[in-house]
N, C-alpha and C positions, 0 to 999 in steps of 0.2 A: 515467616522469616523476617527478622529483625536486622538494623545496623549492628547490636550487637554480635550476633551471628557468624560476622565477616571479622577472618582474621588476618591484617594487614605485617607485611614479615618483612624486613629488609637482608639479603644477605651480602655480607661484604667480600668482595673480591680487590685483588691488588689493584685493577685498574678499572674498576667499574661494578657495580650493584646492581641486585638482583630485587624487584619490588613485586612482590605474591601478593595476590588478593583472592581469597580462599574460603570456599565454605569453612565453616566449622562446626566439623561432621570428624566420626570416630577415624576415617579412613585417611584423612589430611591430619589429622592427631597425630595418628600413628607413622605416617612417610615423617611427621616431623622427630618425632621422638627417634626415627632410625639414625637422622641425623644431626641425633645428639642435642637434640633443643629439649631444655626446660620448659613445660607447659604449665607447669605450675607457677611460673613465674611472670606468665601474661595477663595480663588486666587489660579492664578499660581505662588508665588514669593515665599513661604513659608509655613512651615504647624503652620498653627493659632490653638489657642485654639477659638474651635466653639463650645464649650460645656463644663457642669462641668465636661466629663472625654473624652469626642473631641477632637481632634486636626485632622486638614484635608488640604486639596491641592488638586489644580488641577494638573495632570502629565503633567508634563515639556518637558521629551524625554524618550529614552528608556532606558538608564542609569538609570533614575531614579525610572519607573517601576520595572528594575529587581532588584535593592537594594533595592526596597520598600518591593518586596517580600522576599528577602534573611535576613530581620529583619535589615536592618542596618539603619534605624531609630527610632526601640525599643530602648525602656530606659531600657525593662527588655528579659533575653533569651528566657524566657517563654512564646512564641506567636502560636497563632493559625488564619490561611487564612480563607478569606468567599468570595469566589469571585463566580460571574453568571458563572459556567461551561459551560452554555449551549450558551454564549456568546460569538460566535467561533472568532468574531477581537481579543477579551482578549485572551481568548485561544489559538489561533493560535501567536499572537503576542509573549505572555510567551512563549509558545514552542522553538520559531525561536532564545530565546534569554537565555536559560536557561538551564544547564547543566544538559542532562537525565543522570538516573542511571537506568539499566534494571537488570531484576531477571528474569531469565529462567525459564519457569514453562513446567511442562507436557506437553508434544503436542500428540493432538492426534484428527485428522482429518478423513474425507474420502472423495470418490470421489462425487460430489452434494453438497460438503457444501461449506458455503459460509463465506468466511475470511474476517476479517476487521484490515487492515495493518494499522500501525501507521503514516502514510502520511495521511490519509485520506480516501480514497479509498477502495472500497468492491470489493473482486476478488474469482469467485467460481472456485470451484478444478474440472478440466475437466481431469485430472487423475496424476497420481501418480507414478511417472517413477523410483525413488528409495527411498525405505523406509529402516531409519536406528533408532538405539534405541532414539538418540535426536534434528533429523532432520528428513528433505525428501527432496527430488527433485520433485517437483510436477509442470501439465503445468497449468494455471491459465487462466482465461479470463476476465476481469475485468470490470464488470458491467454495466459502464454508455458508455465507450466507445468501448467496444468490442474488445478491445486489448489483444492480446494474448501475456504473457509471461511465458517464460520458469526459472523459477525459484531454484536455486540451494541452498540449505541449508537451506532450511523455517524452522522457530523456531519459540514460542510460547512465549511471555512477559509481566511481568508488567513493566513498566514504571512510575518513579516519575520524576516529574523535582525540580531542585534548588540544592543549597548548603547543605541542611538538611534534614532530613526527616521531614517536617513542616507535623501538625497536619490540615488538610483541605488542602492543599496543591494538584497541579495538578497533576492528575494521568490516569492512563488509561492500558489499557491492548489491544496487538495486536501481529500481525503477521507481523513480517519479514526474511528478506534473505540475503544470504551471495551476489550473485551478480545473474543477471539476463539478461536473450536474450528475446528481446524483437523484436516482427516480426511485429506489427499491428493489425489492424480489422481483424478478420475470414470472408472476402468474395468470394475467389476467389480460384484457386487451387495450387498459389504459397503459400496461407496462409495453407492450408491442407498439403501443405507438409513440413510446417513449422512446424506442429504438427507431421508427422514423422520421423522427424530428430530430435525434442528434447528426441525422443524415444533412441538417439543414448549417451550414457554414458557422453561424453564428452559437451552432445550440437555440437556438432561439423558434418560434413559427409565430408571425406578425398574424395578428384576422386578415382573413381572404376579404378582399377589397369589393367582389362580386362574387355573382353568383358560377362565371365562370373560371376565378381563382380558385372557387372552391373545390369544382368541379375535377380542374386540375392535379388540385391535391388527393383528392379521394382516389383518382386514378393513377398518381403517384406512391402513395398509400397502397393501394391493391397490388401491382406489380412489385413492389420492394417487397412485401409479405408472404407473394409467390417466390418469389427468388430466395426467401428464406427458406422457407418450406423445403426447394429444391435442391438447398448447397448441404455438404453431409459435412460441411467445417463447421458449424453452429451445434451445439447440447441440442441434445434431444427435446430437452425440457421447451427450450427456447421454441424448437420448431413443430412441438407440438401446442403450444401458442398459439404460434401462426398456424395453424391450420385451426382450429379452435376458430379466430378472428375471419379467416374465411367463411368458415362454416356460419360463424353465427350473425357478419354482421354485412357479408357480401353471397351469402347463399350458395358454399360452394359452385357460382358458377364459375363457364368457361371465358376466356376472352374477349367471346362473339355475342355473350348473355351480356356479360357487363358491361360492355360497352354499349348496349342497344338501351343496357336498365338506366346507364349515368345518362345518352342522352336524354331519355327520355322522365327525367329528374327522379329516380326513386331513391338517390342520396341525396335530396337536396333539405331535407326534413331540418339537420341540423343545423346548417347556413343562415333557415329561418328563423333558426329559435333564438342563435347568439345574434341576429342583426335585431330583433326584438327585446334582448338583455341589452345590446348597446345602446339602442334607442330611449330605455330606460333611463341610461347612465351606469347602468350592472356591468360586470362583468360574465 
């Protein structure tokens, strides 16, 4: 689908105008032809009168679209939008080219539901790292592609797009955030521990300073991965992960195993290898 495609209509009313932006498709043809509009007298070159209160055009480019909507070819201020919302070329198109105004609303989420961000995209709240009175930090997994991100300041929106607040005009209401770490699909056990690290304030995880920071984190690591394992709010997929990350790289044990195996250092393998890359100068 093309700019040409899009058929831009004006109808004039005594005290105020009516501005269509419409497929053109045989079924918008035909509601116009019911009312009395000449289709054969639309082009791309100009908006004809195609009716006793018609005037219409095929759209040209994109310029001409967003001033179509911003009223700068009313004769009066007084206009109201009717375009197919559900017509996501138009919709998407407007968006890409049209100055949003957002309005903060209430947020208030939890972990299992499921957000719809103003890109497009549905992402549900696999938990909730920091909660403040007009934000959160929450990790997200985003539906179609199973990407996990770590999201910091999610806020809650309406959204208008244009120069005015137009009466019918594009709107919608979503989720978004201030900036985002973004790790990939949840299938493996560097993605699990991508989910333990957004646990860490910053998004961040500094190198363990010694061998008993290390030590600490591995043991922080183990009990978050059990607590995932055990919460039935988390995808299946997610918490079959974690048990996976058990199994393979803390040996299914108990409590009482692994904490007898950390002290007696059978995780420390890795602490040696990266104080051995730093020493190099590696990372």
């Amino acid at each position: 689908m093309s700019n040409s495609d899009i058929l831009l209509i004006i109808e004039r009313k005594d005290d105020f105008e009516i501005n269509y932006i419409l497929k053109n498709n045989s079924s918008n043809i035909k509601k116009l032809e019911e009312c009395n509009v000449d289709v054969e007298l639309i082009n791309d070159l100009s908006f004809n009168l195609v009716g006793s209160s018609y005037i219409a055009k095929f759209c040209s480019d994109n310029k001409e679209l967003v001033d179509f909507y911003n009223g700068k070819y009313n004769s009066l201020d007084n206009y109201k939008i009717k375009l197919d919302k559900s017509d996501r070329f138009i919709s998407n198109k407007l968006k890409g080219f049209l100055r949003p105004h957002y309005e903060k609303r209430e947020l208030s989420v939890n972990v299992g539901d499921v957000i719809h961000n103003t890109n497009g995209s549905d992402y549900k709240i696999i938990d909730i790292l920091d909660k403040r009175e007009s934000s959160m930090d929450v990790l997200l997994i985003e539906t179609k592609s199973m990407n996990i991100v770590a999201a910091h300041g999610l806020q809650y929106y309406d959204v208008k797009y244009g120069e005015k607040n137009i009466e019918g005009g594009l709107s919608e209401s979503g989720y978004e955030w201030g900036n985002g770490i973004y790790y990939g699909p949840i299938s493996n056990e560097t993605n699990m521990r991508a989910i333990y690290i957004s646990n860490i304030p910053d998004g961040k995880e500094a190198p363990p300073q010694d061998i008993y920071e290390h030590r600490r984190r591995v043991l922080q690591e183990y009990v978050y991965t059990n607590q995932i394992l055990d919460d039935t709010r988390y995808d299946t997929t997610i918490r079959e992960v974690a048990a996976d990350v058990l199994a393979n790289k803390f040996y299914d044990m108990d409590y009482k195993e692994f904490d007898k195996a950390l002290l007696d250092g059978r995780f420390d393998d890795l602490f040696k290898a990266n104080s051995k890359k730093m020493d190099k100068g590696g990372l």
